[in-house]
VOGU-3710 file (C-alpha; in Angstrom, 3 decimals, decimal comma):
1> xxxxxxxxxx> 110,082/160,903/103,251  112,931/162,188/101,727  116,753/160,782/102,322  119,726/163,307/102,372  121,911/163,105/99,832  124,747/162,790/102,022  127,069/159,807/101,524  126,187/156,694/103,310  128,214/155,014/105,468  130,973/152,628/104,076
11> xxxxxxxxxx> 131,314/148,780/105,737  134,479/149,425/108,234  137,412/147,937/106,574  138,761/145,127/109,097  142,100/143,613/109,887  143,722/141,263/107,681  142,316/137,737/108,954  145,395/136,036/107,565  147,905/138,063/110,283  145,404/136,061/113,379
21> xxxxxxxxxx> 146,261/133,196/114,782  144,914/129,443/113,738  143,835/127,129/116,568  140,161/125,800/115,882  137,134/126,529/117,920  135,620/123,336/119,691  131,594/123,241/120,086  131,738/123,581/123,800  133,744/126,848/123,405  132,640/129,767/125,459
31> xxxxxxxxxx> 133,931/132,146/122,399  130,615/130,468/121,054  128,485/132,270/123,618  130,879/135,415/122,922  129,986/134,677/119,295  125,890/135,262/119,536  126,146/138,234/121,495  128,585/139,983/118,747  126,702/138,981/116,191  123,327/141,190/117,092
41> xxxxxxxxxx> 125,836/143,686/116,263  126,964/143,078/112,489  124,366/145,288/110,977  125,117/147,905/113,278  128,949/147,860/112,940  128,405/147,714/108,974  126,518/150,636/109,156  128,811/152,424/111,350  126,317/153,299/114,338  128,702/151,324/117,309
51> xxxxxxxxxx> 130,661/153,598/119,801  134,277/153,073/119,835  134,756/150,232/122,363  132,235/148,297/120,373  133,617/148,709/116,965  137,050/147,373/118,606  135,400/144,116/120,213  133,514/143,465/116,732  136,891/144,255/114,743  138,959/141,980/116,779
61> xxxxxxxxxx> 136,264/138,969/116,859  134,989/139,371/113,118  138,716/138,923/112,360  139,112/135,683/113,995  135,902/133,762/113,247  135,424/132,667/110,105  131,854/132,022/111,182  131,035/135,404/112,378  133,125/136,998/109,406  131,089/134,978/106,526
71> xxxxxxxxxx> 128,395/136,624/108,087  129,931/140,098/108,238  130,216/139,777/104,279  127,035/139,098/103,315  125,997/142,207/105,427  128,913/144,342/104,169  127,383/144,777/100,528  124,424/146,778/102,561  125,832/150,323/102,191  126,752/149,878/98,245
81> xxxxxxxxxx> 123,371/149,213/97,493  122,148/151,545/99,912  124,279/154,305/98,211  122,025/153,113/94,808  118,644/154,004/96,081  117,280/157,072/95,146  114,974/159,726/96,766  112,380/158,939/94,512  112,462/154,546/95,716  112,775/155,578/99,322
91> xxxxxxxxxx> 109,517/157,600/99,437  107,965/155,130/97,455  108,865/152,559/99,877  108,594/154,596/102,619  106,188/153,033/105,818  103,289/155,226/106,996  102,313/154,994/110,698  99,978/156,972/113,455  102,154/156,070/115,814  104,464/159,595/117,207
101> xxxxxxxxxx> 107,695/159,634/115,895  108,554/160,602/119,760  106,691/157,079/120,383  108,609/155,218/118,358  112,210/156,611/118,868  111,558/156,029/123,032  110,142/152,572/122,248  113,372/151,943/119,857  115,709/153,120/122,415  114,374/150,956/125,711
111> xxxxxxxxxx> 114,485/147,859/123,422  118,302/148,484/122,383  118,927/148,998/126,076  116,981/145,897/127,398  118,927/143,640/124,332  122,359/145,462/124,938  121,715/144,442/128,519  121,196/140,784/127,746  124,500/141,049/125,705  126,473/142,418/128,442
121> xxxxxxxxxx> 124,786/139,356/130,849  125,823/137,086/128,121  129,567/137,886/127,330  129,964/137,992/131,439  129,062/134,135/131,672  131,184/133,646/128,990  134,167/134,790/130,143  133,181/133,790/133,699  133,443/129,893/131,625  136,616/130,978/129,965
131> xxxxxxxxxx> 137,902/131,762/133,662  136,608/128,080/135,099  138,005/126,233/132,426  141,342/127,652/133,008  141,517/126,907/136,628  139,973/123,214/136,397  142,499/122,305/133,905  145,011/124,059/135,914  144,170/121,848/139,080  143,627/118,448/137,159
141> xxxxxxxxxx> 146,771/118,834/135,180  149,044/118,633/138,039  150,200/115,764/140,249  150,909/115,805/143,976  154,734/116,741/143,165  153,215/119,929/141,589  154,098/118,467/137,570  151,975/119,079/135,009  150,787/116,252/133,474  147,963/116,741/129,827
151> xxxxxxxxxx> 144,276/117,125/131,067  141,930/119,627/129,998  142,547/122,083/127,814  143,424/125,674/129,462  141,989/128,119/128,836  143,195/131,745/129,918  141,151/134,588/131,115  139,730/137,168/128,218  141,578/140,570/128,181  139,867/143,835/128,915
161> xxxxxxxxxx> 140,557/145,080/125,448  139,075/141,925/122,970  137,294/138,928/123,848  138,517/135,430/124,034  137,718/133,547/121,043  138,629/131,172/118,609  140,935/131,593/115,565  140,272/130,210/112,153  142,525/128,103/110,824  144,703/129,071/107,515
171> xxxxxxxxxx> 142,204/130,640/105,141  142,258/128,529/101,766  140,737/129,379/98,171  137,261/128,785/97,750  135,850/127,316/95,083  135,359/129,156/91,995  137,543/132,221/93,683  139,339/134,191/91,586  142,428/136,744/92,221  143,400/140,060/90,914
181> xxxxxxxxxx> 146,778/141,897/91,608  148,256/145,535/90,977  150,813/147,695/92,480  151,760/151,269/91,674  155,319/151,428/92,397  155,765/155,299/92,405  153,262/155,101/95,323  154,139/151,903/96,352  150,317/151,162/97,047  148,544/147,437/96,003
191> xxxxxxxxxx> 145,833/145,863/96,348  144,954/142,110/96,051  141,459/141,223/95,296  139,676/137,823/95,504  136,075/137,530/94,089  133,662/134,608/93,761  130,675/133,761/92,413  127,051/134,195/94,945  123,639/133,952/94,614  122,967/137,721/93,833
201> xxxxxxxxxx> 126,751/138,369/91,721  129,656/138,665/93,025  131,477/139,217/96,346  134,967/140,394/96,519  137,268/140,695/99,373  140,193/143,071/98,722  143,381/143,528/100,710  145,335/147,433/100,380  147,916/148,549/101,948  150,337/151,757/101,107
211> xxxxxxxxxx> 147,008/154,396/101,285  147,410/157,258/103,274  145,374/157,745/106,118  142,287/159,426/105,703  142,011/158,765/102,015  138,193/158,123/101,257  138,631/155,354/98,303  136,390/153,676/96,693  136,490/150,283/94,498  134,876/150,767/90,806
221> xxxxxxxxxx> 133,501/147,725/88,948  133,246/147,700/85,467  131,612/144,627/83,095  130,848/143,896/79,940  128,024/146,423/78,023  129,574/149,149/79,144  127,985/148,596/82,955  130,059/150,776/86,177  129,170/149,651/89,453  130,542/150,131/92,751
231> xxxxxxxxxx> 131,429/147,711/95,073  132,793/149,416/98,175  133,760/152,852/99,529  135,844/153,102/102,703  138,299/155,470/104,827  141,917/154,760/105,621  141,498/154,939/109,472  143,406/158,186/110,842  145,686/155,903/113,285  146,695/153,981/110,027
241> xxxxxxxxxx> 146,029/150,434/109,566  146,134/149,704/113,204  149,341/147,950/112,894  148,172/145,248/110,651  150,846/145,387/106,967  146,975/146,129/104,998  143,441/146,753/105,579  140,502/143,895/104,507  137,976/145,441/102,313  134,368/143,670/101,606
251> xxxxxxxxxx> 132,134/144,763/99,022  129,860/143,151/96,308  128,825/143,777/93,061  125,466/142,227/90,623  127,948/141,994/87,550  128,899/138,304/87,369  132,430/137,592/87,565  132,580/136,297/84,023  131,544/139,239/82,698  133,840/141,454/84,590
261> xxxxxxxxxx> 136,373/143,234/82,315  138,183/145,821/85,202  138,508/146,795/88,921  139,480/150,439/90,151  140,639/151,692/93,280  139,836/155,668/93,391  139,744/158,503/95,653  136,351/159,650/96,741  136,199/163,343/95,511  138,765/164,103/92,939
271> xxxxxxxxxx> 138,738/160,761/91,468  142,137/160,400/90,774  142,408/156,449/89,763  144,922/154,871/92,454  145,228/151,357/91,333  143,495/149,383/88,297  143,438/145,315/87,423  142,436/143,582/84,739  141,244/139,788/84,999  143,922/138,184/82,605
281> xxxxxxx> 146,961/140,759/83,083  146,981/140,005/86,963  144,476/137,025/87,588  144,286/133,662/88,886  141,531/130,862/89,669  141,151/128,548/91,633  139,106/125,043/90,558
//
């Protein structure tokens, strides 16, 4: 089976987490019921297969839950690598069956409807509990003169547009992460790009702002013997940066972060270079 040499689809760049807000999510939270319903969805937002009202209600969680969002990285690396596998690997890895592809597509399809059922079930309850909670704290917070006195917590009903759920609170340094900075004046574009250490190399999480909208860019790793890879490729959304000051960009690379000597930002196509950093010139690191 042959795959088309057409470009896979980049990880959706996301909001910048540091713009939400930061009150913490409490076990008992129904955003933790909202929570396992999204996240049956990461590996179909990464890929880009959601509709539109889906990619918004993954967007605007993802960008609030730190849990949800450390999962959204380690799925956001998918399409580099995918974009590394040749013809030749896919047919060798390709999976023979008897079954009708008719079969299987029909089979495929009921399932997703049966599970996307179940979410829908789901993220009703929870905002049915979001709802409750409100009212009950509501009614036990005030006296018989009508003053509100402390209670429960409150809880307001979810909107139609995003669901109600948690915030992280302010995003810190993790260990080991490291930071690269560089602005081109003339174009007044930057980036900021913080990369750490994992299991399989490294994964980076860069912030740009000051690209044009529907730029295809993509961010070029380079290490030491002479090794290219790249990490990420991405589109400036048409309506902009969805009125967030830059866009979050995931990605992940195998060279280690020791042994990286240069990052490039570069559009897809003519390859004209659009930023460049070098650990060093622009870099800090945290313990």
């Amino acid at each position: 089976m042959a795959v088309p040499d057409a470009e896979p689809p980049a990880a959706p760049a996301l909001p910048d987490p540091r713009q939400a807000g930061s009150p913490t999510a409490k076990p008992d939270d129904p955003g933790k019921q909202v929570c396992a319903a999204l996240r049956l969805d990461l590996g179909a937002y990464v890929l880009g297969t959601l509709d539109e009202t889906e990619t918004h209600w993954i967007r605007a969680h993802v960008a609030v839950c730190p849990e949800c969002r450390a999962e959204y990285e380690e799925l956001a690396v998918l399409p580099a690598f995918l974009a590394r596998l040749t013809p030749a690997e896919a047919e060798a890895g390709a999976v023979r069956t008897e079954v009708p592809p008719a079969a299987l597509f029909a089979e495929a399809a009921e399932r997703a409807r049966r599970a996307r059922r179940q979410r829908v079930v789901l993220l009703g309850a929870a905002a049915a509990s979001a709802v409750l909670l409100g009212t009950l704290g509501w009614v036990l917070g005030s006296d018989d003169t009508g003053t509100a006195r402390s209670a429960l917590p409150t809880t307001g009903p979810p909107t139609a547009s995003a669901p109600a759920v948690p915030a992280p609170a302010s995003p810190t340094a993790r260990p080991g992460e490291r930071t690269l900075k560089a602005t081109d004046p003339q174009t007044d574009t930057s980036m900021t790009l913080a990369y750490r250490p994992v299991s399989w190399g490294t994964a980076v999480e860069m912030r740009l702002s000051g690209v044009p909208a529907g730029t295809r860019c993509q961010l070029d790793v380079y290490g030491t013997r002479g090794r290219q890879e790249t990490a990420s490729s991405w589109v400036v959304p048409d309506g902009g940066y969805d009125g967030e000051t830059s866009l979050s960009v995931p990605g992940g690379t195998s060279i280690p972060p020791d042994e990286i000597t240069k990052v490039e930002v570069s559009q897809v196509g003519s390859g004209r270079v659009l930023l460049t950093a070098t650990p060093g010139q622009s870099g800090t690191k945290s313990p």
